[in-house]
C-alpha positions as CSV (number, residue, x, y, z in Angstrom):
1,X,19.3,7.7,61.5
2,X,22.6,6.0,60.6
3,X,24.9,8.7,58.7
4,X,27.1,7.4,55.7
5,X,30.1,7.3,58.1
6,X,28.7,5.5,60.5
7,X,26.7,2.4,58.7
8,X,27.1,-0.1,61.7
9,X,25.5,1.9,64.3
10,X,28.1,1.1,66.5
11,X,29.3,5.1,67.6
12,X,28.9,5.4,70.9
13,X,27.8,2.3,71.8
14,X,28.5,0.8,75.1
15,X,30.0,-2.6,75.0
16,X,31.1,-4.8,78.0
17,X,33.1,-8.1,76.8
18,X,33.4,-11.0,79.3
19,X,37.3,-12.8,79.4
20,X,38.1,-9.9,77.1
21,X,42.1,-9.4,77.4
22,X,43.4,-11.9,74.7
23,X,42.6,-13.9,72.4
24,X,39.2,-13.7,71.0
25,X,37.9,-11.1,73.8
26,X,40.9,-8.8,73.0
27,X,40.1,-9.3,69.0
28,X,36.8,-7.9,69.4
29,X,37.3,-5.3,71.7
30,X,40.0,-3.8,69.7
31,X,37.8,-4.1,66.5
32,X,34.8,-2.8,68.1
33,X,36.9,0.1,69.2
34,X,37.4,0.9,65.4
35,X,34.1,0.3,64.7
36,X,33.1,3.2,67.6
37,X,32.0,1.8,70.2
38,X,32.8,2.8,74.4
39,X,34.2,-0.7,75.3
40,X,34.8,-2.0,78.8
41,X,36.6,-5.4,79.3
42,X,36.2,-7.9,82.7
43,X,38.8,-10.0,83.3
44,X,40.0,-12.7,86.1
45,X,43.5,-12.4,86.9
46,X,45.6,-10.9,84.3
47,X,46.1,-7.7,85.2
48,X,49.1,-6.7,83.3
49,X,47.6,-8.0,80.1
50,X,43.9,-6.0,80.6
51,X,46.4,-2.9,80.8
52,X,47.7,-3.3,78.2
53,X,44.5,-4.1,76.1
54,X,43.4,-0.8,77.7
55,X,46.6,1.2,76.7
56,X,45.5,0.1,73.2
57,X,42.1,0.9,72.9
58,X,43.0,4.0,74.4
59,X,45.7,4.4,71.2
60,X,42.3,4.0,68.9
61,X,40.6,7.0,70.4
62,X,38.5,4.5,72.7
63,X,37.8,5.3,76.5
64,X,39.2,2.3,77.6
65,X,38.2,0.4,81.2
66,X,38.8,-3.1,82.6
67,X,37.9,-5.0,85.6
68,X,38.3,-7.9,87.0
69,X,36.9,-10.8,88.9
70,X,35.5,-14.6,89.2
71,X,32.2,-14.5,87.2
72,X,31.4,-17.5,89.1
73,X,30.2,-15.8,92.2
74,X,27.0,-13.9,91.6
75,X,27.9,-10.6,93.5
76,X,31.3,-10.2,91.7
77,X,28.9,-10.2,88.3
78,X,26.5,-7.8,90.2
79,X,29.8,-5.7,91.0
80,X,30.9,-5.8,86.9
81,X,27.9,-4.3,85.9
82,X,27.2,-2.1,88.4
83,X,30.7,-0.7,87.8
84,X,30.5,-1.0,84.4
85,X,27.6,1.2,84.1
86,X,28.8,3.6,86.6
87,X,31.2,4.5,84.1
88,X,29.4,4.2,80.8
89,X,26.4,5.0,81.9
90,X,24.4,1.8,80.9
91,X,25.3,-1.0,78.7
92,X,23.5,-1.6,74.9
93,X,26.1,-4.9,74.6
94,X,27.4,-7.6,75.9
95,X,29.4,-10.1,74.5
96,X,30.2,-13.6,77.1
97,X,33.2,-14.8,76.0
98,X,34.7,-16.1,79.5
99,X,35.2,-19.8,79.6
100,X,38.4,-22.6,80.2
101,X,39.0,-25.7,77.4
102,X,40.9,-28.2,79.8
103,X,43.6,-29.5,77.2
104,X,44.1,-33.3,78.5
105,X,42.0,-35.3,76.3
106,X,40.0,-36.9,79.4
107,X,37.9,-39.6,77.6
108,X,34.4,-39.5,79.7
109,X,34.9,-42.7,81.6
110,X,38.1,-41.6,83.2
111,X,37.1,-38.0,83.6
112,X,36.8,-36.7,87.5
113,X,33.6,-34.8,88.8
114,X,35.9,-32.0,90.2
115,X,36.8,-31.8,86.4
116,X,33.2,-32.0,85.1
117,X,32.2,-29.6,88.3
118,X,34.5,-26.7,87.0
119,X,33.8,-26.8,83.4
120,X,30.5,-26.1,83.6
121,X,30.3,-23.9,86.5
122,X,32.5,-21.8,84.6
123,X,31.5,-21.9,81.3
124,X,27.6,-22.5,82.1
125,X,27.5,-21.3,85.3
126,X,29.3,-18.0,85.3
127,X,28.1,-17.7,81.6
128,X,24.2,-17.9,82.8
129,X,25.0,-15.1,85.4
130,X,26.2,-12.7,83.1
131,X,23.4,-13.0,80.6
132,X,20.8,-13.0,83.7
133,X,22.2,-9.6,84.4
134,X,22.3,-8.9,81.0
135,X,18.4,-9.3,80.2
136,X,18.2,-7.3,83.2
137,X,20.3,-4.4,82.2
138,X,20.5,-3.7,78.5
139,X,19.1,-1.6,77.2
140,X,16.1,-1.3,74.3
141,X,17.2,-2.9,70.9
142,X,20.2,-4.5,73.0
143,X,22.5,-7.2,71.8
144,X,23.6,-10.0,73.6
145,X,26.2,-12.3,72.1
146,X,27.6,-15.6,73.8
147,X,30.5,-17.3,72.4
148,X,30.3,-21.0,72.0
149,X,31.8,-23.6,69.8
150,X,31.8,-26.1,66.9
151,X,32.0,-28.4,69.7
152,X,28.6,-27.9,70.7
153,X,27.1,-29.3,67.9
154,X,29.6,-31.7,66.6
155,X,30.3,-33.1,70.6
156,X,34.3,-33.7,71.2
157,X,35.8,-36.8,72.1
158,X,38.3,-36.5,74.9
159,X,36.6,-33.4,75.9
160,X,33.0,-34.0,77.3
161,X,32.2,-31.2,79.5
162,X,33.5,-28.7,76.9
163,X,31.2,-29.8,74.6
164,X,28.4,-30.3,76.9
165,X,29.4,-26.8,78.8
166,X,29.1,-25.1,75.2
167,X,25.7,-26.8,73.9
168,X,23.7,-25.8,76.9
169,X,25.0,-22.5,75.8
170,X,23.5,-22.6,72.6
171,X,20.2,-24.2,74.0
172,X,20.1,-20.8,76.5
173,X,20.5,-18.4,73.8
174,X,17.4,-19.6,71.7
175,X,15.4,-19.3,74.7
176,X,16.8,-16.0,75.5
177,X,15.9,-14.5,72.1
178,X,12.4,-15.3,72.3
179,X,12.0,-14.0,75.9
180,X,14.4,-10.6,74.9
181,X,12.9,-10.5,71.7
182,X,9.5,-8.4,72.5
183,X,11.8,-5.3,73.5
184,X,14.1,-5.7,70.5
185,X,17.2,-7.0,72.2
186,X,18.7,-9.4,70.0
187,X,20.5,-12.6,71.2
188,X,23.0,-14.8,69.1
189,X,25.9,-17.2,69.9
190,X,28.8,-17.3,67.9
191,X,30.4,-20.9,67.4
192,X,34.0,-20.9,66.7
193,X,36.3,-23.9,65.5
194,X,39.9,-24.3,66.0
195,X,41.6,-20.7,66.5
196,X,45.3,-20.0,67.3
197,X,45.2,-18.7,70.6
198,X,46.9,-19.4,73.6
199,X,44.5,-22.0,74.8
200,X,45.6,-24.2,71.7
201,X,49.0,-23.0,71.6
202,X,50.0,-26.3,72.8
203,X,48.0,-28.5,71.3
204,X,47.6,-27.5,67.8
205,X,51.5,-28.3,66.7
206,X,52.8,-31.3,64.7
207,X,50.5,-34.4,63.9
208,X,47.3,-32.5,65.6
209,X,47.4,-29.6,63.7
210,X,47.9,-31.0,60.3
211,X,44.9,-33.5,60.8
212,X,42.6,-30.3,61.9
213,X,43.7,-28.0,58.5
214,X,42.6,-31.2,57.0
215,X,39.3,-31.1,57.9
216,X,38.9,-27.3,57.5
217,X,37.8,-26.5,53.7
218,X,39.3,-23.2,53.5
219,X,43.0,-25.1,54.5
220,X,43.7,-22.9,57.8
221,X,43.6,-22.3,61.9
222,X,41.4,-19.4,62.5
223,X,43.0,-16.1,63.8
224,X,41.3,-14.3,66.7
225,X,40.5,-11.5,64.3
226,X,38.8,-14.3,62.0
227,X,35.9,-14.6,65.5
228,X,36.0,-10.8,65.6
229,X,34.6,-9.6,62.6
230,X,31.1,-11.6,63.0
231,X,30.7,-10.9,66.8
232,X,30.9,-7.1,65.3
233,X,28.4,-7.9,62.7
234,X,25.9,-9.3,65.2
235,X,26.4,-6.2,67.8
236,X,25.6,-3.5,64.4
237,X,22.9,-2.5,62.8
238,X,23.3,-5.0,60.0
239,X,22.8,-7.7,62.4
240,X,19.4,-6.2,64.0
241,X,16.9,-8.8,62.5
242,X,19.3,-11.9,63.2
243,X,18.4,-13.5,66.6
244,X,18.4,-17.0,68.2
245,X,21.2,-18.4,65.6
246,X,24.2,-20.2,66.3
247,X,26.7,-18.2,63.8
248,X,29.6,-20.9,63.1
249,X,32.9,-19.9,62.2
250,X,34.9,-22.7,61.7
251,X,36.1,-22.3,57.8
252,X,33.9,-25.0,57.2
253,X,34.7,-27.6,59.2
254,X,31.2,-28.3,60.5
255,X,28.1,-27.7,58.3
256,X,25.4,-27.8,60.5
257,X,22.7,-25.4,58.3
């Protein structure tokens, strides 16, 4: 039973985040850290920046652990886990942020296959072997917790196999809830908007970013830390009846219900 210090449930709870050393990933690692939990972080190339994400969740009493790898290749996914749990001892959550946004506008009639290809092997591909080995590994009352986007649901001009990579996303995670659901794992995307990051940081300036605080009702670009505090929600024990939803944070911008 949950003490008074400890109403998430999140102390001591082992937590591997996908594309985890900036941005987003980095967000919710460091608040999960707060929040108690062991968290590990994978990674492709940066290795200076998963050190220092490390170095920092070590300064918030965490353990701390990164690795690193193309989550496009099955046995490199096999090798996260397996490492992953070698040093935690199992995993209760995992949250799939990895992806790529290309940030040419590429209407859909001009847009290469090699373009389409990578999009979605990464971000559907790569994404569908990490939460395979996920309904594989976590364990009972587990949480699983893919990041998406608005564009999923809204589609995005210029930007086709984002938006298509990211709404067969959301189709997976309804499935998965119903097939995790009998063992109490729980499974939820969360569906961002526009955040400053450094994906965007060169497209949301001048012209583009006033037109997008436009359409957001509460007047701003999302921080990281704005994605952070519901992926938290849905890997606590507040969140342990909440499964198969799309959770969109977006300040408004898209009102799907």
């Amino acid at each position: 039973m949950m003490g008074p210090g400890d109403v998430l449930g999140l102390k001591g709870r082992r937590v591997l985040i996908t594309g985890g050393t900036r941005g987003v990933g980095r967000a919710a690692a460091l608040l999960l850290t707060r929040a108690g939990a062991e968290v590990g972080v994978a990674y492709r190339s940066r290795r200076e920046e998963a050190e220092a994400l490390v170095s920092a969740v070590r300064d918030l009493g965490g353990r701390g652990w990164s690795h690193s790898g193309d989550l496009r290749d099955p046995e490199v996914v096999l090798e996260l886990f397996d490492a992953f749990e070698a040093e935690y001892g199992g995993v209760d959550v995992v949250v799939g942020n990895h992806g790529v946004w290309p940030v040419e506008d590429v209407p859909l009639a001009e847009m290469a296959l090699d373009q389409w290809r990578r999009t979605l092997e990464i971000n559907l591909g790569g994404m569908f072997l990490v939460c395979r080995e996920a309904a594989r590994r976590l364990s009972e009352k587990g949480r699983l917790i893919v990041i998406t986007s608005t564009a999923a649901q809204r589609g995005e001009a210029g930007h086709g196999d984002y938006a298509a990579s990211k709404g067969a996303l959301n189709a997976l995670v309804k499935g998965l809830a119903e097939e995790l659901g009998p063992r109490g794992t729980t499974v939820n995307a969360v569906a961002p908007g526009w955040i400053d990051t450094e994906m965007t940081k060169t497209v949301l300036v001048g012209e583009r970013r006033s037109r997008a605080m436009g359409e957001i009702p509460l007047g701003r670009i999302a921080a990281p830390e704005d994605v952070a505090g519901p992926i938290v929600f849905l890997a606590s024990e507040l969140g342990r009846h909440v499964t198969g939803e799309i959770l969109n944070v977006n300040g408004g911008s898209v009102r799907p219900g």
